[in-house]
N, C-alpha and C positions, 0 to 999 in steps of 0.2 A: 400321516398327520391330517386330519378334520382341519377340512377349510372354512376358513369363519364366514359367520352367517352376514353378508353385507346389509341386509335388510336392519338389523340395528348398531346401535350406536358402539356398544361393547363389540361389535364386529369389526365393523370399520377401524376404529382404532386395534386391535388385533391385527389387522390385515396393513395398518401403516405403517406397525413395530415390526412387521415381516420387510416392507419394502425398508423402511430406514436401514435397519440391518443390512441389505443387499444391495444397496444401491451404494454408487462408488460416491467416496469421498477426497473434497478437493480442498488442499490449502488453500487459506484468506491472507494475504498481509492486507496491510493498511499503511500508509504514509501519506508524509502532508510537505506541500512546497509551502515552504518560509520564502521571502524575497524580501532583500532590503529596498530601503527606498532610493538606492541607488544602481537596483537590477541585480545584487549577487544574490546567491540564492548561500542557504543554513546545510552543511553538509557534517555527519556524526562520523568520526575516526570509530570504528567498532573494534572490540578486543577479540572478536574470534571472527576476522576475517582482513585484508589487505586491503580491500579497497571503502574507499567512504561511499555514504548510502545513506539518502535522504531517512529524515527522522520516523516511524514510525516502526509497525514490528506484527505478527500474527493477531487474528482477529481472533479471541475466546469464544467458545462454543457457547448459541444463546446474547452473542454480542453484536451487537452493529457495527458496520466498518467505522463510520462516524465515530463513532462510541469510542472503539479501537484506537482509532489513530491519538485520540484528546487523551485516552487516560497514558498509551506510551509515551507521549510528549509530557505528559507532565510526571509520571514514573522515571523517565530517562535522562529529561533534561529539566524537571522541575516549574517548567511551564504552565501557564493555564491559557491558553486560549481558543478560539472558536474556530468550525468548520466553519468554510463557505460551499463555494460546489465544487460537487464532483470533476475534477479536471481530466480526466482518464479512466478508463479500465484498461488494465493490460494482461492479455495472457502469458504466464512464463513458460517454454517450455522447460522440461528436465534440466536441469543444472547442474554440474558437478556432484552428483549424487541426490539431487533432493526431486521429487517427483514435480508433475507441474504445477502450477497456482496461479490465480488470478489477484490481481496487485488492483486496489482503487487508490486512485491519489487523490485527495485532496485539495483542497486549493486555501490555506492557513493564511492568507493574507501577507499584505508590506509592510514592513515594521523597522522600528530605527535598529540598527547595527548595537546598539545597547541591549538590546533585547536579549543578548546571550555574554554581557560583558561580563557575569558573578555566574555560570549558569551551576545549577547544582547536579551535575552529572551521576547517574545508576556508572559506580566503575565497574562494574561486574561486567557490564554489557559495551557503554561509553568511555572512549581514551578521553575524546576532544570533540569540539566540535570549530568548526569554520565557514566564514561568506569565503564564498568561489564566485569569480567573475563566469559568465556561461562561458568565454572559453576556455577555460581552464577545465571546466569537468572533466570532459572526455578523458583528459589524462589523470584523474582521479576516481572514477567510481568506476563501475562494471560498463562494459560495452551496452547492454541490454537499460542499464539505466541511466547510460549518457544521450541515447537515442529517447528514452521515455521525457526527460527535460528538455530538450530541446524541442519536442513535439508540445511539450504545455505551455514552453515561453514562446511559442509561433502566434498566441491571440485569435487559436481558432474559435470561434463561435460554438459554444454545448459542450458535451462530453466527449472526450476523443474515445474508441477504439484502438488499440494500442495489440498486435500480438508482438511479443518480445520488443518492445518499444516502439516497433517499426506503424505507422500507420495501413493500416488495408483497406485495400479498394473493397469495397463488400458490393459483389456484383452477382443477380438475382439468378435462379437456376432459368435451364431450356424447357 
């Protein structure tokens, strides 16, 4: 195969449909922390899995996590409401069969406990949903995502780092 000509523009892009193609590809979720204004945090019962897990779900190809998380929340649970900031990035690794992925959380803001008192739940995907006092998570959702909450309810300052929930020391090479 003739290598494209970089010198123009029909090259260039020739030469990025070569790397898109070859370059690895990595799952996006997107989820967003709800908290009442009494500290429990919005936790989704889901139909194809045992443990609850904050609201949100896969980022569409061409989508913003941003984007992602507002249109699942309100696909899922009928919601409309806004991003703030980013509270996290976290890498997953492999899981029970699904390769690894990078998770951005969100930060959906305080909101009265009414907020989810009619909600209109996707049942396809949503049993229930429920506020969880923070201690209670740990014994409801996934180990990797009771460690990602409790690192967002800590009030660190920016974005956290997050791999498998856990924070890392990110310390610079020799």
């Amino acid at each position: 195969m003739e290598r494209p000509d970089l010198t123009t523009e029909s090259g260039r892009l020739a030469a990025i449909r070569v790397l898109n193609a070859r370059l690895p590809k990595k799952r996006l979720i997107a989820q967003g922390l709800i908290r009442s204004t009494d500290g429990d945090v919005l936790l989704c019962q889901l139909t194809y899995k045992q443990a609850h897990d904050l609201p949100g779900g896969i980022v569409d190809p061409d989508e913003s996590p941003a984007m992602a998380v507002l249109r699942e929340i309100e696909e899922e649970l009928g919601l409309v409401l806004e991003a703030h900031a980013l509270r996290a990035v976290n890498w997953l690794p492999p899981y029970r069969g699904w390769d690894d992925a990078l998770l951005c959380l969100f930060d959906l803001g305080v909101h009265d406990r009414s907020l989810v008192e009619h909600p209109d739940l996707e049942r396809r995907e949503i049993r229930s949903v429920r506020w969880a006092r923070p201690e209670e998570i740990p014994d409801l959702v996934a180990p990797y995502t009771a460690r990602m909450i409790a690192a967002a309810l800590a009030e660190t300052p920016g974005t956290l780092y997050l791999e498998d929930g856990s924070p890392l020391d990110l310390v610079g090479g020799s």
